[in-house]
N, C-alpha and C positions, 0 to 999 in steps of 0.2 A: 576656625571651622564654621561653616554657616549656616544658620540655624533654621530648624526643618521647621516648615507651616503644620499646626496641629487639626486634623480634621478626620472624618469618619472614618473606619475600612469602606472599602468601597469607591468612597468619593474622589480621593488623590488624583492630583491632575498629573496626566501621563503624556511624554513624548510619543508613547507607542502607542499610535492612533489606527483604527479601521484604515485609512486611506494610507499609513504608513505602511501596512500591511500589502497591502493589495498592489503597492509600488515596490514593495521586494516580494514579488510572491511568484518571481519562476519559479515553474518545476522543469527541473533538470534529467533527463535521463538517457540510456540508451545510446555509451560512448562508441565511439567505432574507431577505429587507426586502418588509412590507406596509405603505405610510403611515408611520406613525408606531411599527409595532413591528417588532422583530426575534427573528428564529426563528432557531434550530440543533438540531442533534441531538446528545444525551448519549449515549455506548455505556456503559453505569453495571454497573464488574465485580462490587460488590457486592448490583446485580441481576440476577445471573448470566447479566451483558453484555445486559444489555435495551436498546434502543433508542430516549429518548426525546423527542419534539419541546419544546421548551422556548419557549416566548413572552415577549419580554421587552418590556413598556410605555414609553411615556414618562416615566414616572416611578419606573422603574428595579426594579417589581416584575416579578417571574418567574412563568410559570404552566405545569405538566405538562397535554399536550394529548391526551397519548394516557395517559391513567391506568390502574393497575392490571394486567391481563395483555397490556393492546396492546403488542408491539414494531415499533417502525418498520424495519421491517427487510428486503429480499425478497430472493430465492434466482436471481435471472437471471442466469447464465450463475456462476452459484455467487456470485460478489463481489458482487452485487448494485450499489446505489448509485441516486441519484435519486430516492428515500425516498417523499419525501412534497413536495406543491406545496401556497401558499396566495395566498387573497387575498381581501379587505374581511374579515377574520376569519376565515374557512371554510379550514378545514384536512382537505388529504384525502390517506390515507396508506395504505403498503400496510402488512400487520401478518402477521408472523411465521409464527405459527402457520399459517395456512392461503393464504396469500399473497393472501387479496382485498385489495381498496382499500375503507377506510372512509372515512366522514366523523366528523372530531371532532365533538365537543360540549359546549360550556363547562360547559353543565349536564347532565347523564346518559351514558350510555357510549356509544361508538361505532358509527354503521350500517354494513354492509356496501352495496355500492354495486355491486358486482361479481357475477354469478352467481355460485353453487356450483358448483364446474371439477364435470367426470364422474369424474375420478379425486383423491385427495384431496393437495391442495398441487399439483395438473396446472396452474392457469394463474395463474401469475407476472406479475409488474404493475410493471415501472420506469421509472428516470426519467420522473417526472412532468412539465409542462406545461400550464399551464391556457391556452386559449384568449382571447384579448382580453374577449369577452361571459362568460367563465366557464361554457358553455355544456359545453362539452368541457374531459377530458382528455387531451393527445397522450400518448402512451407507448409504449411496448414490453412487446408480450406474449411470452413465451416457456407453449407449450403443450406440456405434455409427452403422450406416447402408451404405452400396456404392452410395444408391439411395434415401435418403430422411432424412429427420432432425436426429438426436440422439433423445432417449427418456431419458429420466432421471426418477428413480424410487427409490423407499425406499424401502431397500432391509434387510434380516439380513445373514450373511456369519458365515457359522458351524466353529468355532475352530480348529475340530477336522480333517478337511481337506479335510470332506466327496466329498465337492464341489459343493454341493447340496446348491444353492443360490434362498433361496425364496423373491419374490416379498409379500412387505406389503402393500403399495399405488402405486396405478399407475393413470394415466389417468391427472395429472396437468403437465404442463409445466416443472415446477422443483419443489423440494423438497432439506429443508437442517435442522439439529439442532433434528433429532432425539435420546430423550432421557429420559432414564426408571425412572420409580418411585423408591424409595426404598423397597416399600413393595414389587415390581416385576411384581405387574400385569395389570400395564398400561404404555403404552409411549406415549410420546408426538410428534411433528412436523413443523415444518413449509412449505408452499407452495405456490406459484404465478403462475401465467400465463402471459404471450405474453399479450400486450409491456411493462409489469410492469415490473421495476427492485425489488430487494427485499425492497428496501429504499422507493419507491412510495408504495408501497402498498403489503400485503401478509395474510395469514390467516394462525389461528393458532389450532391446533386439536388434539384431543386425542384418544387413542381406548383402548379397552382391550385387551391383550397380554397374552399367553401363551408359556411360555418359554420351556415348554418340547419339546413342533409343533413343534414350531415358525411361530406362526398364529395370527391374528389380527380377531376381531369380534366390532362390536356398534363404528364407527367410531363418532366421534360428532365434531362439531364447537365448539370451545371456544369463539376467536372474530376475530378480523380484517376485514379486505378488501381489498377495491383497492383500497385505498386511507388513509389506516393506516399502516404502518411500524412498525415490530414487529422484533424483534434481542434478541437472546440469552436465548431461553425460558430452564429453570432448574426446579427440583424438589428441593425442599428444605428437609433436613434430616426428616423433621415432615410430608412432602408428600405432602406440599400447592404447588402450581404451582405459578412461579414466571419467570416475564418475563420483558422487555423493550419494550415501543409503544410511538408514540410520535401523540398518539392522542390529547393530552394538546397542540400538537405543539414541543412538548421538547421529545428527546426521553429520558424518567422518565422509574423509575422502577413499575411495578404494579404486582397485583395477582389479580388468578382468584380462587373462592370457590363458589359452590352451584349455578351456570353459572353466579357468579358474576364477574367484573372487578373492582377494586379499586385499584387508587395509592397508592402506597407507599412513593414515595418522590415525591413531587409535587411540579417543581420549573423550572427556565429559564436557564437547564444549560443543556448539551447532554448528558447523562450515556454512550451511547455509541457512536457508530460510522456507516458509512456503511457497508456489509456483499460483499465486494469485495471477501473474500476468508473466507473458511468455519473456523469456529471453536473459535470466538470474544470469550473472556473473561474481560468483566469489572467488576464483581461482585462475588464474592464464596462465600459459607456458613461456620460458623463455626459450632460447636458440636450444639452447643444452639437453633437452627434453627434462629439464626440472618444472617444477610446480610454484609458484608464486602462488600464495593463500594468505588471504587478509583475516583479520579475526582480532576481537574486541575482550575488554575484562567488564566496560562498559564506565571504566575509567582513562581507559591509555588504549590507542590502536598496535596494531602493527601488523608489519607483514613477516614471514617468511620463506625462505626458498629452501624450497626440499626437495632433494631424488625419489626418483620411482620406486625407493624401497626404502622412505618413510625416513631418511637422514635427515635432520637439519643441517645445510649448508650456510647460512646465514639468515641472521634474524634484524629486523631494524623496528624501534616507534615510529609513529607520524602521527600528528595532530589532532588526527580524527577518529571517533567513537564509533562512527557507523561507515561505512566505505565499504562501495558498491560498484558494478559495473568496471571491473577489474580488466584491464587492460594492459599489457608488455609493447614496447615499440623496439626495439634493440637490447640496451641497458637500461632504458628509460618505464616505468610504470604513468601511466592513465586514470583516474579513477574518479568518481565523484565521492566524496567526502565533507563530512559535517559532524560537529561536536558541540557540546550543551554552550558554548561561549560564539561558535561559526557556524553562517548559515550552508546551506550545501552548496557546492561548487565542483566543477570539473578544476581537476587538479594534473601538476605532474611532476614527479617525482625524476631531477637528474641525478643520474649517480656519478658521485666525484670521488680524487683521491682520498680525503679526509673524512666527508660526512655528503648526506644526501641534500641535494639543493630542490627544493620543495616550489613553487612556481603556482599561482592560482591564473586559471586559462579564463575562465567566465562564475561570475557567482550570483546566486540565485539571488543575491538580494544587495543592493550598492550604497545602501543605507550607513550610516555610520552613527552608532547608539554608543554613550556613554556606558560602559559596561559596570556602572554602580548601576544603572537600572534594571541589570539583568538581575535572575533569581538561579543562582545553584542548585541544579537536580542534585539530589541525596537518595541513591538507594536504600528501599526499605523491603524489610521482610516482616510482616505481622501474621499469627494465627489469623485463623475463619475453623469455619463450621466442620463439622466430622471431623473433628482431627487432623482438618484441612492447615497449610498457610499460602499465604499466596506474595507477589512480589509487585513492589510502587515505585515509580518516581515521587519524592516530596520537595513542592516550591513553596518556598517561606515568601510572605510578603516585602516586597524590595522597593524601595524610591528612596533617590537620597535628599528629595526636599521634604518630603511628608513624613510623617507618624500618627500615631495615634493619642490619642490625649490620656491613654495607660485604663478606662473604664471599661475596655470593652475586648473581647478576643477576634480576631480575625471570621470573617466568614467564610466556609471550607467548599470550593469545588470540586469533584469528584470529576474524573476523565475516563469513561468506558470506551476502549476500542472497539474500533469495528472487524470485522472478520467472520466469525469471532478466533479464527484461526488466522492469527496474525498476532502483533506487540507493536508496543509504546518504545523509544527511546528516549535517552537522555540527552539526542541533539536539539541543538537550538530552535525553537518554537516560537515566532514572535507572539504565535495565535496564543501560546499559553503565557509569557511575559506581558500580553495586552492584559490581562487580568491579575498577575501577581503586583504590576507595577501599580493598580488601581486600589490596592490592599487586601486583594485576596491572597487565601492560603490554597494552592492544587495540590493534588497527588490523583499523577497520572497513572491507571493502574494495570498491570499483566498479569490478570486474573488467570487461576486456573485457567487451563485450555487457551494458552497465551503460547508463542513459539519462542525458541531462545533459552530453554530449561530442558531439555533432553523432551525423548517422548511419551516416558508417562507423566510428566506434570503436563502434555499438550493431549495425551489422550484422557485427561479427570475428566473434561467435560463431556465426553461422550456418554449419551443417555443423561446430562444433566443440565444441559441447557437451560438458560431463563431460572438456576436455582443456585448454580453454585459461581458465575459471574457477578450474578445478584449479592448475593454472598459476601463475596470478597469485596465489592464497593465498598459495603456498607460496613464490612470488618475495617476496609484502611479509614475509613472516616472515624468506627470510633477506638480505633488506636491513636490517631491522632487529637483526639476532643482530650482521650486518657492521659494524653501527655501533657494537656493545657496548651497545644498547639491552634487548637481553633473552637469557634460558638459552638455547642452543640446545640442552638436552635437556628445556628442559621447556615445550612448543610444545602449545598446542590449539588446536582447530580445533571451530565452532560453526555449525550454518546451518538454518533452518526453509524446507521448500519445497525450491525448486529449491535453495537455500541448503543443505538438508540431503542433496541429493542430490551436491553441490558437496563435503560432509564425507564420507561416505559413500564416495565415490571418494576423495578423499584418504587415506582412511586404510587401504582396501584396496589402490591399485596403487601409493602412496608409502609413503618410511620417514622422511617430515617429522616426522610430529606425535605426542605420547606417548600421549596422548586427545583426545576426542571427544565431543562431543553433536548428534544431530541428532534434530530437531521437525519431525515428521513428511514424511521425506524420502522419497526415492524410491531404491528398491536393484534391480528390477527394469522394465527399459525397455519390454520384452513384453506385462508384465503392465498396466502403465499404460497401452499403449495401447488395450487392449479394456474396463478396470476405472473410465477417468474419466469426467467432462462434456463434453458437447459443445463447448464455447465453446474447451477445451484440446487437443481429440481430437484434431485434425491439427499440435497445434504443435511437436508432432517432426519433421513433415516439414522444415521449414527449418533448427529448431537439430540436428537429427542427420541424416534424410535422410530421404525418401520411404519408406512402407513397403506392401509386404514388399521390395520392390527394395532396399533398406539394410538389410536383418535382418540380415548380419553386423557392422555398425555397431553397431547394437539390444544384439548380443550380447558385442560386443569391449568397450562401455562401461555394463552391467549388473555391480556389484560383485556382486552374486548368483550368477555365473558364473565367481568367481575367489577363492572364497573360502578358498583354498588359502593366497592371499597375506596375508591376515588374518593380525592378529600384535598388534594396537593395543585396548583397551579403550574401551566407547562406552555409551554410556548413549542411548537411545530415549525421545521421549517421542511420541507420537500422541494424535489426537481420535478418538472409536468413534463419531463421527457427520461423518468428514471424507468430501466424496465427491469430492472433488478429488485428495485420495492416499490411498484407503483403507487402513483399518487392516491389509490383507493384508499389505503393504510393511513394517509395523512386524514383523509378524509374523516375514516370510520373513528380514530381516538376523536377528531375535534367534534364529530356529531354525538357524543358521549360526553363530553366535558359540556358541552353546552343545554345537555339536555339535562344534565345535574347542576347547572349555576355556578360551576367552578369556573375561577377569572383565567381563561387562555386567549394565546394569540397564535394566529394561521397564517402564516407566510409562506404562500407559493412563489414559485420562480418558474418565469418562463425559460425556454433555450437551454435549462442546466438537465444535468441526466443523474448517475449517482454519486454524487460528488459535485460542488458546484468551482466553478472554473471562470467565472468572468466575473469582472472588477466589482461592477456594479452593484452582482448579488452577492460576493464575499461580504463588503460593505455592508450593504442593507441587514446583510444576516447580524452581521457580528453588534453592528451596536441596535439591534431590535433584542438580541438575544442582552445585553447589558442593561437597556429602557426597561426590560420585563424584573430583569432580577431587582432593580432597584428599585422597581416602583412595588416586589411581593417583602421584599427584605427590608426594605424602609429605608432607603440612602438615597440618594441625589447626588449620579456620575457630575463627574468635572465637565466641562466640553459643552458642546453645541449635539446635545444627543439630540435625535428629530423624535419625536413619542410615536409610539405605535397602536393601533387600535388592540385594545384589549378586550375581547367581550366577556361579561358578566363582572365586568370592571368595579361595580360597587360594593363585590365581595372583599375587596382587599383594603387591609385596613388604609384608611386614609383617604377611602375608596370616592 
C-alpha cells in the first residue's frame, strides 16, 4: 500500500484542477429524436459558453447545426430553455445574439425566420414546438417595450419564413408547455400571473386549432390555479391529455378526459421538478400509449412503464441518480443522466432479450479520474430551528496520497443553492471534489424550501426567506462539528444566486462561519425589486411578503442594512452582464466591507450573465475563491494558485 504525504486540510495536492474542470465542463441539455437521428445541445465553456445543437446519425457521426457565431441560446424570462425544435432534418433555433429563430442549414449559414424586433433583442422566442404538418412553430414570445413590463404571449411562428407571427393567447402574465394533439386539432398550454411563480400555482387549457390559419377558437379550463402546480402537460399517442400537478402535495402524474382529472401514479415522490427554464422532460410515451417515467431514491435510478390507468407494466434500474430530458425512440430510451460516481451524459438505453444495453452517446466531461479521489455523497437529515429539519448531501475528505498528520479536524464548506426554489444532488460535481480532494469536509445543502420533498417542505420557506435557508446552513454545519466531522472554527459558507444571498445573510446577522463566497448574490432586497426581470419581479411576494406592505420585512433581512454586524471576510464574484442580480449588489456589499476594513476581494467578469459559462472565468473564479480561503483559514493550496488582490488585507492574520 503506499504511503500517503502528511500535510494540512486544505493544502493536498489534487489532480482535480480549475483547468480540469473547465475541460470537462459541458453542459448538456435539451435531447431531441428525429427518425433515426438524435439532437442535443452542447453549452461549450471553451466557446465562451456557446450553445451548440449537435446531430448525431445512425452510424454514430456527429454534426454542429448551428456553426460558427450561432448560439442556441434565448433570453425568456432570463433562463431561457426550449432552444430549438427539429424534424425530417430541419432545424430551427433561436440564436443568442439577437434572439430571432433561424433555420439551420447543412450547407451555408443560418436564415433568420423571425422579423427584426423594433428594439434590439425586444422579441424573444422559446420553447419550441413544431406542429404535426411542420407548418408552424408553437412557442413563446416574450416582447419587450423602452417604457413598461414585457408581455409574454403564445404565439405560432410560419416555417416558411413568411414572418407573419400570430398571437394565440394573450392577456396572462406568462405562458409556457404549448403542445399539439396528434390528431392536429387542439393544443394545449400552461399560464400564471403576478406574484405566482409556475411552482405555486398555474392553470392549464386547451383550445381548438386550426393549422391551415393558425387560429385558435373555444379556449377552455382544464384545471389548476393559484395554488396548484402543473409541469409538463403532453398529448399521449391515443390523444388522452397527460400532465404533472402536485395537488396530492407530490408533483404525481395525472390526466385529464371528459373534464376529468385523475392520478395516475399517486404516491410521495416528485415526478418532476420546478419550470426554472422552459421545456422539463421527466416522462415520454412509448407506441403503446404507456408512460415511461424516470424517478430516483437518490440512491439507485430507474424507469418505469405504466398504462393510462396507473399499472406498472415494467420497471428496470440504470446507473443514474438524476435523469432528465426523457426521450422514447421505438424500444429504445434517450436521456441525459449522471450519478455521484458519472459525470452527465446523453445516454441510451437498448432493449434486449435478456437485460437492457446501456450505450453513452456524448459525456459532459472525457476526463478520466481515479475514483479513490472522488468523495461519496451521504445523505443527511439533521434538525434546525422551529422544530424545523432540513436535508444534505455530506462529502468527507478524500485523496489517496494525502492525509492529515491526525492534530487537526477538517475545515467545513457549506453549499447554499441557488433558487432558492430549486436542489442540490448527489450527481457527480467536479466543482465540489475540487475541494473535498484538497481536504475539505462539504455538505451540500436542501434547505427548507428546496424541491424534491413534496410541497410543504417547498412551501416552509414562504414568508421566511433569508431565515430559515440561513438556518439550515448553519444547523448542517453544526450537526457535523457534533459529530467530530469538521473544525468548528474553520466553517465556510458558499452560495451563487439566491444561494449567495443565503451566504451573505449568514455571514452578516451570524457568527457561524470564518469566511465566505458568494456569486453573484443579493445584499440588498429593495434594490432587487425595482433592478430585476420580470419573470422574478413579484417572487418576493410569497418568499418574503407582499411589497411595500412588508418593506419592514425587505428591510429587517437586507444584509446591506446591518452592516454594522459584519465582522467575516468574503470574496464577491459577479457577471457585469447578469440582469437577474445586477452588478449593483456586488457593488453595494463590497463598498460596505471596505468601508468597515474587512479583508474582501471583488471579482468581476466581463461577457458572463447569471451564471458564468466560459473557461476563463470558471478558472479565475474557482482558484481566486481557494487563494481567499486559504489565505483567511491559514493553509497554503498545492498548486501554482496565482494570488488575488485582497483589499483590507492586513486584517488577516498573517496579514
Amino acid at each position: 500500500m503506499p504511503v500517503k504525504s502528511s500535510s494540512p486540510y486544505g493544502s493536498w495536492k489534487s489532480p482535480i484542477t480549475a483547468d480540469l474542470i473547465t475541460r470537462g465542463g459541458l453542459r448538456l441539455a435539451e435531447v431531441r429524436i428525429d427518425g433515426d437521428n438524435i439532437y442535443w445541445l452542447e453549452g461549450r465553456p471553451e466557446e465562451a459558453g456557446r450553445y451548440v445543437i449537435v446531430r448525431r446519425t445512425a452510424d454514430g457521426s456527429t454534426t454542429d447545426m448551428n456553426t460558427g457565431k450561432f448560439n442556441s441560446r434565448n433570453a425568456v424570462h432570463e433562463y431561457g430553455g426550449g432552444a430549438y425544435a427539429v424534424r425530417n432534418g430541419k432545424v430551427y433555433f433561436t440564436n443568442w445574439d439577437d434572439q430571432r429563430i433561424y433555420l439551420a442549414a447543412d450547407n451555408g449559414e443560418p436564415g433568420a425566420i423571425t422579423p427584426k424586433p423594433a428594439i434590439e433583442r425586444g422579441d424573444r422566442y422559446s420553447d419550441l414546438s413544431l406542429t404535426n404538418d411542420s407548418r408552424w412553430i408553437l412557442c413563446i414570445r416574450e416582447r419587450h417595450h423602452e417604457d413598461r413590463e414585457a408581455d409574454n404571449e403564445l404565439v405560432v411562428v410560419p416555417t416558411d419564413g413568411s414572418g407573419v407571427v400570430r398571437v394565440l393567447a394573450t392577456g396572462h402574465d406568462f405562458y409556457s408547455s404549448a403542445r399539439q394533439n396528434p390528431a392536429g386539432d387542439r393544443i394545449c398550454w400552461l399560464s400564471w400571473d403576478h406574484p405566482n411563480m409556475p411552482w405555486d400555482g398555474c392553470e392549464l387549457w386547451v383550445t381548438d386549432f386550426d393549422s391551415v390559419t393558425g387560429t385558435v377558437t373555444n379556449q377552455q379550463l382544464v384545471t389548476g390555479g393559484k395554488d396548484v402546480s402543473i409541469v409538463q402537460p403532453e398529448w399521449s399517442p391515443g390523444g388522452k391529455l397527460v400532465f404533472i400537478t402536485d395537488e396530492s402535495g407530490w408533483w404525481n402524474v395525472s390526466k385529464s378526459s371528459d373534464a376529468t382529472v385523475t392520478p395516475i401514479v399517486s404516491e410521495k415522490v416528485d415526478h418532476s421538478g420546478p419550470a426554472w427554464a422552459f421545456g422539463l422532460r421527466t416522462y415520454a410515451f412509448s407506441d403503446d400509449d404507456s408512460i415511461i417515467l424516470r424517478d430516483s431514491d437518490g440512491a439507485n435510478g430507474r424507469f418505469r412503464k405504466i398504462d393510462l390507468n396507473g399499472r406498472v407494466i415494467s420497471e428496470f434500474s440504470v446507473p443514474h441518480t438524476s435523469i432528465a430530458d426523457v426521450n422514447v425512440t421505438g424500444s429504445d430510451l434517450v436521456y441525459i443522466g449522471a450519478s455521484p460516481a458519472q459525470a452527465a451524459a446523453v445516454v441510451r438505453i437498448t432493449a434486449g432479450p435478456a437485460e437492457n444495453a446501456l450505450s453513452t452517446l456524448k459525456s459532459s466531461s472525457d476526463i478520466e479520474l481515479d475514483p479513490a479521489y472522488l468523495s461519496s455523497p451521504k445523505a443527511i437529515k439533521f434538525p434546525s430551528t422551529e422544530n424545523g429539519e432540513a436535508h444534505a448531501f455530506y462529502y468527507a475528505p478524500t485523496n489517496p496520497d494525502c492525509e492529515s498528520d491526525g492534530t487537526e479536524k477538517p475545515p467545513l464548506l457549506v453549499i447554499s443553492h441557488g433558487g432558492p426554489t430549486s436542489a442540490t444532488s448527489s450527481s457527480l460535481s467536479l466543482a465540489v471534489q475540487f475541494w473535498t480532494s484538497r481536504g475539505f469536509a462539504v455538505v451540500d445543502v436542501n434547505y427548507r424550501g428546496s424541491t424534491g420533498y413534496g410541497r410543504a417542505y417547498r412551501d416552509a420557506l414562504k414568508g421566511k426567506w433569508g431565515v430559515y435557508d440561513t438556518d439550515d446552513c448553519i444547523a448542517a454545519a453544526d450537526y457535523l462539528v457534533n459529530q467530530g466531522l469538521a473544525d468548528t472554527d474553520r466553517v465556510a459558507i458558499k452560495g451563487g444566486s439566491a444561494g449567495g444571498y443565503t451566504t451573505i445573510n449568514a455571514l452578516t446577522f451570524h457568527d457561524r462561519f470564518a469566511v465566505g463566497a458568494t456569486y453573484y448574490g443579493i445584499a440588498d432586497l429593495n434594490v432587487f425589486i425595482g433592478d430585476t426581470h420580470k419573470y422574478e419581479s413579484r417572487y418576493l411576494d410569497s418568499l418574503i411578503g407582499p411589497y411595500p406592505e412588508a418593506k419592514q420585512l425587505y428591510h429587517d433581512r437586507s444584509a446591506i442594512n446591518f452592516t454594522d454586524r459584519l465582522s467575516c471576510p468574503m470574496i464577491i464574484l459577479q457577471g457585469l452582464e447578469d440582469k437577474i442580480v445586477p452588478p449593483s449588489q456586488a457593488e453595494i456589499m463590497a463598498g460596505a466591507l471596505r468601508e468597515k476594513g474587512i479583508p474582501f476581494s471583488l471579482m468581476m467578469f466581463e461577457g458572463e450573465q447569471h451564471g458564468f459559462r466560459q473557461s476563463k472565468n470558471i478558472k479565475a473564479s474557482l482558484e481566486g475563491e481557494l487563494y481567499f480561503y486559504g489565505r483567511v483559514l491559514g493553509f497554503k493550496p498545492a498548486g501554482n494558485i496565482p494570488a488575488i488582490e485582497i483589499e483590507n488585507e492586513s486584517a488577516l492574520r498573517g496579514g
